[in-house]
C-alpha positions in Angstrom: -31.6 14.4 34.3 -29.6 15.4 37.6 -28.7 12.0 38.1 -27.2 11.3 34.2 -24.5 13.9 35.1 -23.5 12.8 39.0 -20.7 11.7 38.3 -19.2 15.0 37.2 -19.5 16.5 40.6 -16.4 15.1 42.5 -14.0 17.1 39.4 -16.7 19.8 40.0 -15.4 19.8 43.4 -12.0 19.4 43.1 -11.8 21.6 40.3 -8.9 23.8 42.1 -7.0 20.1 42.4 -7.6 20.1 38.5 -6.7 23.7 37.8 -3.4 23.3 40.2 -2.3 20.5 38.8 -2.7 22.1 35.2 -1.0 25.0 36.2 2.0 23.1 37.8 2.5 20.6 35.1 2.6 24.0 32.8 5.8 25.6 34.8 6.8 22.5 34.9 7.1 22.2 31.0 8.7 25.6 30.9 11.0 24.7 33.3 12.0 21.7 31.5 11.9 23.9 27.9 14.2 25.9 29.6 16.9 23.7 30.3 16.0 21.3 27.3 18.7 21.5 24.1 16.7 22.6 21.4 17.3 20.5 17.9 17.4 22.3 14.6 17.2 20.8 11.2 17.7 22.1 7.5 17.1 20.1 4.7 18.6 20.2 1.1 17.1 19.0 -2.1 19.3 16.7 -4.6 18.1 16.3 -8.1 19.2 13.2 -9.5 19.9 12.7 -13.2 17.6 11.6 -15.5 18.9 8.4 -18.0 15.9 8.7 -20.0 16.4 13.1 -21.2 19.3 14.6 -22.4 23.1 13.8 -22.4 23.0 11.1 -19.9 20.6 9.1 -22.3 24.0 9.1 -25.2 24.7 6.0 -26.4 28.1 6.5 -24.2 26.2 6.4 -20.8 23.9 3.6 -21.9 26.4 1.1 -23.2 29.2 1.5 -21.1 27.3 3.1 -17.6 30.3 6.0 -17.0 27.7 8.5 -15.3 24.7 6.6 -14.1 25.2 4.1 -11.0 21.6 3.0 -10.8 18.2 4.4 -12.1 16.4 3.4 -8.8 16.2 6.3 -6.0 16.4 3.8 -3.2 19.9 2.5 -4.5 20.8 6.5 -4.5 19.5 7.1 -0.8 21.5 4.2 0.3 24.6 5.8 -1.6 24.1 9.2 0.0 23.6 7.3 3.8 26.9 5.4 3.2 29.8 5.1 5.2 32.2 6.3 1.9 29.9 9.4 1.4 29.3 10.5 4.8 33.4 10.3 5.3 33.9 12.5 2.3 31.6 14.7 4.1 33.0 14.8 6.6 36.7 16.5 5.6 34.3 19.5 4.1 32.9 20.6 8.1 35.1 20.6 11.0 33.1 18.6 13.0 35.8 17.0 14.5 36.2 19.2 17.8 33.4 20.3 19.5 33.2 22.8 22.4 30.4 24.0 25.0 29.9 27.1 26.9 29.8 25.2 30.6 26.8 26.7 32.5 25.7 25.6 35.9 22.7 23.9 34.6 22.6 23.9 31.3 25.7 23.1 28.5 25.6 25.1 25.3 27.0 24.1 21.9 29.5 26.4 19.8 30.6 26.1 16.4 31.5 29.2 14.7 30.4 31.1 17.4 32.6 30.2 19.6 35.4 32.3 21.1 37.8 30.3 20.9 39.7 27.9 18.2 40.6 24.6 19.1 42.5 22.8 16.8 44.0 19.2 16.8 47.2 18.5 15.5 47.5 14.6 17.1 45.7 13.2 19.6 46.2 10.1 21.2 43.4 7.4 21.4 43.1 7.8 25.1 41.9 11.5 24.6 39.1 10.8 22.0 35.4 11.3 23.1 36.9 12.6 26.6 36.1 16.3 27.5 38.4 18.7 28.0 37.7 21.2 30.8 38.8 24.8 29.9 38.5 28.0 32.3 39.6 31.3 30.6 40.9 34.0 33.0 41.6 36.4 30.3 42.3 36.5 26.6 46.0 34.8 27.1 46.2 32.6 29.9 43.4 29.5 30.9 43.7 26.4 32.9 43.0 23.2 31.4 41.8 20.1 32.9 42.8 17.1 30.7 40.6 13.7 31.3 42.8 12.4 33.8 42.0 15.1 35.8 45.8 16.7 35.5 45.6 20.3 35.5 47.6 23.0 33.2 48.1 26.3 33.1 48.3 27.0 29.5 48.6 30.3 27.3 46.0 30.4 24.7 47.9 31.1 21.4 50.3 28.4 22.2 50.3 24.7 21.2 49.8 22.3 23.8 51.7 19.0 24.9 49.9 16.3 26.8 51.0 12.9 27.0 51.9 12.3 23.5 48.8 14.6 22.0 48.9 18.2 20.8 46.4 20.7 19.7 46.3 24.2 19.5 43.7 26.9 21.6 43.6 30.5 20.3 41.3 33.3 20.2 38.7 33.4 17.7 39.4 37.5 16.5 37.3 37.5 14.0 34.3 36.5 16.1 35.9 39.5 18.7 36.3 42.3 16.1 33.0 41.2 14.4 30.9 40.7 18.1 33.2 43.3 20.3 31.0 42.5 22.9 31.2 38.6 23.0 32.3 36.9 26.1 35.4 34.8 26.2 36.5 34.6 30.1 34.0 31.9 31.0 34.0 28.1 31.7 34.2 25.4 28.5 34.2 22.0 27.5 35.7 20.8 24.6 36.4 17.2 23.0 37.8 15.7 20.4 35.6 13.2 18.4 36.7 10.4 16.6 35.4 9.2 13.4 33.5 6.5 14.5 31.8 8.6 16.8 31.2 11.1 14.0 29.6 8.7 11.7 27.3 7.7 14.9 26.4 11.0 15.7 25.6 11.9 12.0 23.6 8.3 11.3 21.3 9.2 14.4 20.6 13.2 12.9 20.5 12.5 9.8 17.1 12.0 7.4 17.5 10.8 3.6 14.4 10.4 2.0 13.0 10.8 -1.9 10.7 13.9 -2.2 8.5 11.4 -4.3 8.8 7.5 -5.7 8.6 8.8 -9.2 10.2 12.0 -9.0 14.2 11.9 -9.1 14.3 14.4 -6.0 15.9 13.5 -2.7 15.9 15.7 0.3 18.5 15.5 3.1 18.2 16.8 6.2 20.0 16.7 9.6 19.4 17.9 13.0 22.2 19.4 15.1 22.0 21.4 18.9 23.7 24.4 16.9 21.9 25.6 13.6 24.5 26.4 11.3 26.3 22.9 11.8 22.3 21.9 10.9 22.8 23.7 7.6 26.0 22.7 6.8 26.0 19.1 7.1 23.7 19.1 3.9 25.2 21.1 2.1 28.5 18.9 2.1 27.0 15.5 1.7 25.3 16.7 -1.2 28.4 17.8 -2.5 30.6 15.0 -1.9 28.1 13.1 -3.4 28.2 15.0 -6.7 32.4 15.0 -6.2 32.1 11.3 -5.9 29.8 10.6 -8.7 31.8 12.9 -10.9 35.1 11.3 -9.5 33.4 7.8 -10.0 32.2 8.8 -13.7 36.2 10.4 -14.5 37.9 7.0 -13.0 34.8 4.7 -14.9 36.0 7.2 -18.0 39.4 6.6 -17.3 39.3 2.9 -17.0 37.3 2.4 -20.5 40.0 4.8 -22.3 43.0 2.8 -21.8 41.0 -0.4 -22.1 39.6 0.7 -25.5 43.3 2.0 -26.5 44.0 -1.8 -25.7 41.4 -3.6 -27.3 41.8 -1.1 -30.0 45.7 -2.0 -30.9 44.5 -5.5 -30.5 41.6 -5.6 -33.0 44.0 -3.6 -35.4 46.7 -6.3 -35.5 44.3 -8.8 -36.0 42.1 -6.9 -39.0 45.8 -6.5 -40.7 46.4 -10.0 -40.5 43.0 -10.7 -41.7 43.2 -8.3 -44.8 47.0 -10.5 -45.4 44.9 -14.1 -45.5 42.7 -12.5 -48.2 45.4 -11.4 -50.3 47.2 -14.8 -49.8 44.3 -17.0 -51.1 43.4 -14.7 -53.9 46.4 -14.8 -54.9 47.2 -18.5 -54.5 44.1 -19.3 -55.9 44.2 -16.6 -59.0 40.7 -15.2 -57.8 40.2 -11.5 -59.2 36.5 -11.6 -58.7 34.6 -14.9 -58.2 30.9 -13.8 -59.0 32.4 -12.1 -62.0 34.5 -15.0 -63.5 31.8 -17.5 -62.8 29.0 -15.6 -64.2 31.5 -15.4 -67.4 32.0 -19.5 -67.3 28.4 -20.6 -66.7 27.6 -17.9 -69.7 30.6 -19.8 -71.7 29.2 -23.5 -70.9 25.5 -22.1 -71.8 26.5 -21.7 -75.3 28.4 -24.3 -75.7 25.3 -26.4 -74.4 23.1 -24.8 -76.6 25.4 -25.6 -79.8 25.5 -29.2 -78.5 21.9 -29.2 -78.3 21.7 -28.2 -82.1 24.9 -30.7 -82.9 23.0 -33.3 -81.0 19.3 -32.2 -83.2 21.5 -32.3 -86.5 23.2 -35.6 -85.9 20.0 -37.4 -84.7 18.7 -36.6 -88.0 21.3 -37.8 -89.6 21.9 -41.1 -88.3 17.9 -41.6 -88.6 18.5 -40.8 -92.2 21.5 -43.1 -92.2 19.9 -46.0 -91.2 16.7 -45.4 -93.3 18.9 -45.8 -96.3 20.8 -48.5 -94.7 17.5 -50.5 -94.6 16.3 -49.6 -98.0 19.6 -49.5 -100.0 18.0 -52.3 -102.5 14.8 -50.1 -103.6 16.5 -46.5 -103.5 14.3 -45.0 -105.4 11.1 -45.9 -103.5 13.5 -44.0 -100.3 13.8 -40.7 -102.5 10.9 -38.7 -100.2 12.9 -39.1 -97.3 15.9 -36.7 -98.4 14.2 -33.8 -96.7 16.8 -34.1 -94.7 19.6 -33.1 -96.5 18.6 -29.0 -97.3 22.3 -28.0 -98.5 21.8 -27.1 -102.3 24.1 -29.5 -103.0 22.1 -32.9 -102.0 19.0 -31.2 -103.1 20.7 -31.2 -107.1 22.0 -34.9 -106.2 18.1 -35.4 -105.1 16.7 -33.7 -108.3 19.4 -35.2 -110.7 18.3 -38.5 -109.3 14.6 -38.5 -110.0 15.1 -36.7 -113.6 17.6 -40.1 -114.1 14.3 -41.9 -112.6 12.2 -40.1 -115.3 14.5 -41.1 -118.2 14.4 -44.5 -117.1 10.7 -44.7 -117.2 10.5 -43.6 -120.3 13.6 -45.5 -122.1 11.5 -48.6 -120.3 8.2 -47.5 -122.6 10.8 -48.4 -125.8 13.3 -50.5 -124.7 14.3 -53.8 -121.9 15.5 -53.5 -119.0 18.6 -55.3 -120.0 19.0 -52.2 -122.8 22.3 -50.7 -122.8 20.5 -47.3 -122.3 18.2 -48.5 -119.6 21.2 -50.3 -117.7 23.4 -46.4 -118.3 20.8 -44.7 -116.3 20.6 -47.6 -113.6 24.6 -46.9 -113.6 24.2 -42.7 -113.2 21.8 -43.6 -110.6 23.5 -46.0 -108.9 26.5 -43.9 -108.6 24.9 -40.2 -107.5 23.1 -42.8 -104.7 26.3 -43.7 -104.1 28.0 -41.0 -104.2 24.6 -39.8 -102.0 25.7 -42.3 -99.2 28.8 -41.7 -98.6 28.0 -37.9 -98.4 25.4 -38.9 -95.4 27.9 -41.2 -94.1 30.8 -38.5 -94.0 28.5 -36.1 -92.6 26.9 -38.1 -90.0 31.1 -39.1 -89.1 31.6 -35.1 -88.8 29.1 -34.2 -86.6 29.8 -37.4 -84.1 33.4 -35.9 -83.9 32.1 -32.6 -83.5 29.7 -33.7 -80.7 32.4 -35.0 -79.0 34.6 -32.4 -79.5 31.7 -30.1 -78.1 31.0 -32.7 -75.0 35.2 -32.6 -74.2 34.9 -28.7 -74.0 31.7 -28.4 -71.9 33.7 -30.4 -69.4 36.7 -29.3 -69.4 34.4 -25.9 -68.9 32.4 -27.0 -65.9 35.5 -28.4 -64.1 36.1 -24.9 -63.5 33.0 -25.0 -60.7 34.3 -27.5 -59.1 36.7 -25.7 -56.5 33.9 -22.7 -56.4 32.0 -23.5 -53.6 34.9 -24.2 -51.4 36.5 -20.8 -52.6 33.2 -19.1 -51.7 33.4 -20.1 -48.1 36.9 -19.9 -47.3 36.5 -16.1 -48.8 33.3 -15.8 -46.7 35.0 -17.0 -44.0 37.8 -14.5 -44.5 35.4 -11.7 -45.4 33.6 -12.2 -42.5 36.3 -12.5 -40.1 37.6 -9.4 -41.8 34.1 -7.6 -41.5 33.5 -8.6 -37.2 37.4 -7.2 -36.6 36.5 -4.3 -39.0 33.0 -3.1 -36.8 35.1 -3.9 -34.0 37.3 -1.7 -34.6 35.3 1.4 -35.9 33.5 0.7 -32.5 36.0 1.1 -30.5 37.3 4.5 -32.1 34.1 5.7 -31.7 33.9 4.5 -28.2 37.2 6.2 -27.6 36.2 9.1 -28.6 33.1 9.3 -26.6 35.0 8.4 -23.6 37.8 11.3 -23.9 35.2 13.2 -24.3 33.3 11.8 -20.8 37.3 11.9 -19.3 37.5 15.6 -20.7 33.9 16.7 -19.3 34.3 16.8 -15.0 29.9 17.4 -15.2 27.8 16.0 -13.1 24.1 16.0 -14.0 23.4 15.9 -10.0 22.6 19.6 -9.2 21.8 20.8 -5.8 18.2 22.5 -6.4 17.4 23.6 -3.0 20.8 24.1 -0.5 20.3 24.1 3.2 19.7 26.7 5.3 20.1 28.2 9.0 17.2 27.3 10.6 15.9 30.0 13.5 13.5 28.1 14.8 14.2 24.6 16.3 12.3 21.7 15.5 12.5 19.8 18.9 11.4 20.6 21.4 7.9 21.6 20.0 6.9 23.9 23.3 3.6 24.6 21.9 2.7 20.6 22.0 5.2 20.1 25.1 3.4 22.6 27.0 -0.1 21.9 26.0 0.6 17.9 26.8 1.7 18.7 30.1 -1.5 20.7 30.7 -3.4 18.1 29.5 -1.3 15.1 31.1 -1.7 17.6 34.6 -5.1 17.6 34.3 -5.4 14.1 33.6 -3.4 13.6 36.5 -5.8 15.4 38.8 -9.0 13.6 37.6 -7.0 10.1 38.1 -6.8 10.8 41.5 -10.3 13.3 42.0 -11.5 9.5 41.0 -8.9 7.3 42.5 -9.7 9.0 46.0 -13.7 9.3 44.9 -13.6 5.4 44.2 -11.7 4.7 47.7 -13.8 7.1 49.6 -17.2 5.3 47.8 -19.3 7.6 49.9 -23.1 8.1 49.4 -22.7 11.0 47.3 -26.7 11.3 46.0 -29.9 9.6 46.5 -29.3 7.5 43.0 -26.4 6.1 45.2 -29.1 4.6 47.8 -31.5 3.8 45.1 -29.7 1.8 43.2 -28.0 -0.3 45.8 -31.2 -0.6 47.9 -35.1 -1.2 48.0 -35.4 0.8 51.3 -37.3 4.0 50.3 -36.3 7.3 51.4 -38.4 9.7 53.5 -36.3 12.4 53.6 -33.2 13.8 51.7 -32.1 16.5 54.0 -30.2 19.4 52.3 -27.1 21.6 53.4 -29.2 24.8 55.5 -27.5 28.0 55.2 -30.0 29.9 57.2 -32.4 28.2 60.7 -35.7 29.4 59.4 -35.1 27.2 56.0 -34.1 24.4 58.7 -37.1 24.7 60.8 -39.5 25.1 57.5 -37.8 22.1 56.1 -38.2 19.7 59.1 -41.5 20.9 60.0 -42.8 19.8 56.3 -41.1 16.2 56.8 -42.2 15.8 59.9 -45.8 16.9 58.2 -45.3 14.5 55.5 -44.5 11.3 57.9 -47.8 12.2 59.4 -49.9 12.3 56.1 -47.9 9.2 55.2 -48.9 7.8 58.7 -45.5 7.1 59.5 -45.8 8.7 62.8 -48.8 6.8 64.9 -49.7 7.7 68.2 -47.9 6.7 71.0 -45.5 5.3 68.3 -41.5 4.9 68.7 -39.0 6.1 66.6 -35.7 4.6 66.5 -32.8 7.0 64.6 -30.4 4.2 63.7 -26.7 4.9 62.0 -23.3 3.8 61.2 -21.8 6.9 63.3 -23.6 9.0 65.4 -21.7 12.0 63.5 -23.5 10.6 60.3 -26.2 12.7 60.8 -28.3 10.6 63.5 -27.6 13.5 66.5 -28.0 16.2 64.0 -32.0 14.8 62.6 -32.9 13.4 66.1 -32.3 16.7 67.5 -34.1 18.3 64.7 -37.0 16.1 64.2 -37.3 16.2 68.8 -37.3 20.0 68.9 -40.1 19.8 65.5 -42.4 18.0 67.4 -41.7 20.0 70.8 -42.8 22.9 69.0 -46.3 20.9 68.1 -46.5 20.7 72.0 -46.6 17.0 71.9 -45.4 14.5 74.8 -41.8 13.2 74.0 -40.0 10.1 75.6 -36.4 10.1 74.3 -34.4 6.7 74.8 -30.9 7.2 75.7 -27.9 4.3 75.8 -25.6 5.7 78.2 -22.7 4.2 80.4 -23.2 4.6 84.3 -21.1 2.3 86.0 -22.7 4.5 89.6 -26.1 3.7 88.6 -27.3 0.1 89.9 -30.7 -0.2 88.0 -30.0 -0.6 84.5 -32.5 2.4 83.6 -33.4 5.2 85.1 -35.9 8.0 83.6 -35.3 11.9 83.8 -37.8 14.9 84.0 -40.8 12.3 83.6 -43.4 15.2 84.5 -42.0 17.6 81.6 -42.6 17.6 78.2 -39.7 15.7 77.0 -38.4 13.1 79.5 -35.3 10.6 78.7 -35.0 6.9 79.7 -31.6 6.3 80.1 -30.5 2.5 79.0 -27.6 2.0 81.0 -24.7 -0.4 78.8 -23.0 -1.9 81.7 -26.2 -3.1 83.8 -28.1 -4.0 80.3 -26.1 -7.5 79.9 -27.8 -8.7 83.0 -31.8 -8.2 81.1 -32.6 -9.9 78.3 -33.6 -8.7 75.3 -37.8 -9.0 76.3 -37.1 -7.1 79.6 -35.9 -4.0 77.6 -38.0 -4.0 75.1 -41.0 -4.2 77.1 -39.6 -1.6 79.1 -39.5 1.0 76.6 -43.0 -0.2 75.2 -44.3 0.4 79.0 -42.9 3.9 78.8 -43.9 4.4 75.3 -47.6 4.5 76.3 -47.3 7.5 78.3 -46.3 9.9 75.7 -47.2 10.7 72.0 -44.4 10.0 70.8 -40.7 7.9 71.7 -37.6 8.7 70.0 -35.0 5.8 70.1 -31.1 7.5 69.9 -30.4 4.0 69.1 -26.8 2.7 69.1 -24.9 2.1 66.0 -24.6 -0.7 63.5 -23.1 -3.9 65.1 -23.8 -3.0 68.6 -25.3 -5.9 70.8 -28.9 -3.9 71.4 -29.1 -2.3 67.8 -31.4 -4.6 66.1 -33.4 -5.1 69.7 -33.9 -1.5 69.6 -35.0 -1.5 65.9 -37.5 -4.4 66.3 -40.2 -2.6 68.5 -40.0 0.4 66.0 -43.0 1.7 64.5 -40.9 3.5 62.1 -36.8 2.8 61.7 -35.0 5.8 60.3 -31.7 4.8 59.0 -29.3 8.3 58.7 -26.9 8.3 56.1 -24.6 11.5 55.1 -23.4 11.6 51.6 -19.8 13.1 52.9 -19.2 10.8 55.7 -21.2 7.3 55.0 -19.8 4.5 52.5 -21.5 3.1 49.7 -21.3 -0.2 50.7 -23.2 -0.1 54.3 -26.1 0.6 52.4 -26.8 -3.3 51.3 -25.5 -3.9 54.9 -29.0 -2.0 56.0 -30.7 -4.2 53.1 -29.5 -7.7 54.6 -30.3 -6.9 58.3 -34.0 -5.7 57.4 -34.4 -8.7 55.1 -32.7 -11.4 57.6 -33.9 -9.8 60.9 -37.4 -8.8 59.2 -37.2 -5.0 60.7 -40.4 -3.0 60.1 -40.7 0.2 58.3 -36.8 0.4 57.6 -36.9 4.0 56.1 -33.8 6.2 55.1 -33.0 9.7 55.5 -30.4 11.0 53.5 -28.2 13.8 55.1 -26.5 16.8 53.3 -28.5 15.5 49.8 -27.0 17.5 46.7 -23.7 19.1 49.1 -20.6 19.3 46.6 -18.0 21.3 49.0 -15.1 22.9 46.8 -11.8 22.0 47.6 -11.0 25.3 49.6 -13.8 24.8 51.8 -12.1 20.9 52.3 -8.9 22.2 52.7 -10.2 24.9 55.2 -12.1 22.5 56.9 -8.9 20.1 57.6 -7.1 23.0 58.7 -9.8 24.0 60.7 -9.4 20.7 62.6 -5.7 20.2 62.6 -5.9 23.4 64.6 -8.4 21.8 67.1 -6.5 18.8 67.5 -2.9 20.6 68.2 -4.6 23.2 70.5 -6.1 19.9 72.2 -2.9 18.3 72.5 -1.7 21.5 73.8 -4.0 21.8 76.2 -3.3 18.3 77.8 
């Protein structure tokens, strides 16, 4: 579980790094806060009008668009960040001079707090967006450093000259009798900004934006260094936008006035001159009402049609009765049924005085010939009403043919009348119609008129200003709280970058998972960081115990102590394990490469009748033996004592390995403090390659995380040892 949480231990130890660096990224925050211009923004809320409630939903507004530009809040944002808009804004705030308290860090921006008045009368274009150094000795005389770099010695109250430019510098006395205790002899720096650089300035501040897509609301807001020029900036683009859509709705009202008056005398002359063409034709063509008069003909021709159609009945009948007697004029008295036509009473006595005759006759003919002058009498009365009959049909049948045609004449002399009706219909629809597009025209237009005198008359806007700006007291950049907490964190981010840069370089063997998982060489021992001797002698007396159980140690066995450095813990175990099994009272040989250049065998052995004697390897005559001459050497020796300790030389050394290969047990020391990571597989390789036997490590200092004081002291402990050295020599 130890080992899941290792590699918190090198920010364990530098933990002070991590807290200094935390701590000096926090002053250094507040020493940037310090001389940091704060920003302050205020924000004002537009309501636009609504075209679909109240009066801007008249007809007025919807046909001829005085007050509404555009229903879409976008198009209105756009409006409101426009060049026109912003310029109109502009001549409401006296943004065009701008002035600074001069500190000797740190500039600080006046507006109406400022002590003085600066105001520009003309100033050339080589003077724009150039500051102006001011010093103020007193409250009447200053010296002014234009920026050429020309000084002047000016009187404040005065209006100033330079090079074609003058403005005028006085004392703010309100600010003085309101703040008696405001300071005005100090060092300034004023400028005078030009539009261009206005509009900039105010594009880069300044935040339009709709409350909500479907919610005619738009908020403006604008930062500034000095809060009340925050709050007013707002304030005056909202109202030059409500000046210019009221100006824009008077001049739209204007405009659609005197073109209606236009379009108005227009339509008028041409609806009189309309109304004339009607009277004209009327007249010309003698129309009082043409629906009227024809109605009255067509009833006229009806009648006469329908006493044509009884004419027409009448004389069919007679002409069929005509030629019926025509055909049987011989027999007349057989035709005598056929009479029926003739219902006047006069035919019908003819008719009756006929058949009595016809009765006579018949009975005369009982008595007398037919030849008998009273038989041929009645033939003679009858022949002559029949006659007499005939000529009566005939006449008839002549007067109603001249009465037909008499009757035809009129019905079309009558329906000639409709023949010039249809094209008097449509030229009088024509006119009418003509007459009735310049008549709506013009009852539009005086309505239209009206409306827009009225729009002219009413300077409204609909706009309102729901929410005006105000003086912020707390700026909204910079945010300390996040400044300050970002450098803490960024500080201690910092620190653990290089707590782990510097581990990672470094790579030491900080633990035994280290050796573990870079090596199959087992550890015998992980020797800890002794505060007290008696836990240091208990400690290497139960190792030393522990090899024996193990049967690492046999007897008359050699140990060889191998390391990278013999200040990686190979002095400090050897000694430890030697004086362990001196104690024990055991025999011990200890193997010693030294360099004797007075010595002219290449060993010599020391104190060989005491308990711990030392063969001493010399470097310089070694290179004349070989390898089998030394080792058997030391195996002679070996035999003589319980046990041999090897101080063998480092890694890489020309006897090393020799030294290693007549081990009975190789301890490899390794300090977690002082030995890389990497010489670890080097151990690995040179026991696999060179077939070492019973490689064993012992792992110095195991589980020691100094703090950083007791590195620190540590250094400085040395750096004191080194200069005293140096002193010394």
């Amino acid at each position: 579980m130890d080992n899941q949480f290792n590699f918190i231990k090198p920010y364990l130890r530098g933990w002070i790094i991590i807290v200094a660096a935390m701590i000096g990224a926090y002053m250094l925050a507040s020493k940037y806060l310090s001389y940091v211009t704060p920003m302050y923004e205020s924000t004002a809320k537009l309501r636009l009008a609504d075209l679909n409630e109240g009066v801007p939903n008249s007809n007025l507004y919807k046909d001829l668009d005085v007050f509404a530009n555009t229903q879409k809040i976008n198009a209105e944002i756009e409006l409101i960040k426009s060049h026109a808009i912003i310029k109109k804004a502009l001549m409401k705030v006296p943004f065009e001079t701008t002035i600074f308290r001069q500190g000797k860090l740190k500039s600080t921006e006046l507006f109406s707090d400022a002590p003085l008045h600066i105001f520009k009368i003309k100033i050339e274009d080589q003077f724009l967006n150039k500051p102006f150094q001011l010093m103020v000795r007193d409250t009447s005389a200053a010296t002014l450093i234009d920026p050429e770099g020309t000084s002047h010695e000016i009187k404040l109250g005065d209006t100033i000259q330079i090079a074609g430019s003058s403005f005028l510098i006085s004392v703010n006395r309100d600010l003085m009798v309101s703040k008696p205790n405001t300071k005005i002899v100090d060092h300034y720096t004023f400028e005078f900004v030009s539009e261009e650089s206005q509009l900039s300035e105010i594009l880069k501040n300044l935040d339009v934006t709709a409350v909500d897509k479907d919610v005619p609301v738009i908020r403006i807001s604008y930062k500034s260094a000095h809060p009340e020029k925050a709050a007013l900036f707002p304030n005056a683009l909202a109202q030059a936008y409500i000046e210019d859509y009221i100006q824009t709705k008077f001049g739209a009202a204007d405009v659609t006035s005197n073109f209606l008056n236009d379009r108005i005398n227009e339509i008028s002359g041409k609806l009189a001159g309309t109304e004339s063409a009607i009277l004209n034709y009327r007249e010309s063509e003698d129309i009082t009402n043409i629906r009227q008069e024809t109605e009255t003909d067509l009833r006229q021709i009806s009648q006469l049609k329908i006493q044509q159609t009884n004419l027409k009945m009448s004389l069919e009948a007679i002409r069929e009765l005509d030629q019926y007697m025509e055909k049987g004029k011989n027999n007349f008295l057989d035709l005598a049924p056929n009479f029926e036509a003739f219902t006047d009473l006069l035919s019908t006595e003819m008719i009756k005085k006929i058949k009595q005759l016809q009765s006579e006759k018949k009975d005369l003919l009982l008595v007398y010939t037919p030849k008998d002058e009273k038989v041929i009498a009645i033939d003679h009365k009858i022949n002559d009403i029949s006659s007499y009959l005939k000529e009566s049909i005939s006449n008839t049948r002549k007067n109603l043919e001249s009465k037909y045609s008499n009757l035809m004449y009129d019905i079309e002399e009558a329906e000639k009348v409709f023949i010039t009706v249809p094209e008097k219909e449509r030229m009088m629809t024509i006119l009418n119609r003509e007459f009735e597009i310049y008549q709506q025209s013009y009852n539009f237009l005086n309505q239209k008129k009206i409306e827009a005198e009225i729009a002219k008359a009413a300077k409204v806007a609909f706009h309102r200003i729901i929410t005006p700006a105000d003086i912020s007291k707390i700026p909204v950049s910079p945010n300390r709280t996040i400044i300050k907490g970002v450098a803490v964190i960024l500080g201690m981010l910092g620190a653990m970058m290089l707590i782990f840069i510097v581990h990672s370089m470094k790579a030491r063997v900080n633990d035994i998972s280290t050796v573990e998982s870079n090596s199959m060489i087992p550890v015998i021992a992980t020797v800890p960081k002794f505060k007290k001797d008696e836990v240091k002698v208990n400690f290497f007396l139960t190792a030393t115990t522990q090899w024996q159980v193990k049967e690492l140690l046999q007897p008359h066995g050699i140990i060889c102590f191998t390391g990278f450095n013999q200040k990686h813990a190979v002095s400090f175990i050897s000694s430890e394990i030697i004086r362990t099994l001196q104690n024990q009272g055991r025999k011990i040989l200890v193997v010693r490469l030294v360099d004797d250049n007075h010595c002219d065998d290449f060993w010599r052995l020391e104190n060989p009748d005491g308990q711990t004697s030392e063969l001493m390897l010399n470097r310089s005559k070694m290179m004349y033996n070989t390898t089998e001459e030394i080792q058997n050497l030391v195996k002679n020796q070996s035999a003589n004592f319980d046990q041999t300790i090897i101080l063998n030389s480092n890694f890489g050394e020309a006897y090393t390995l020799a030294q290693m290969a007549i081990a009975q047990l190789n301890v490899v020391c390794i300090d977690t403090r002082l030995t890389p990571a990497k010489k670890i597989t080097e151990v690995d390789l040179l026991t696999s390659e060179y077939k070492l036997p019973n490689v064993n490590f012992v792992l110095n200092r195991a589980g020691y995380n100094p703090g950083f004081n007791s590195e620190i002291f540590r250094t400085f402990r040395k750096l004191i040892v080194f200069f005293t050295m140096k002193l010394k020599k």
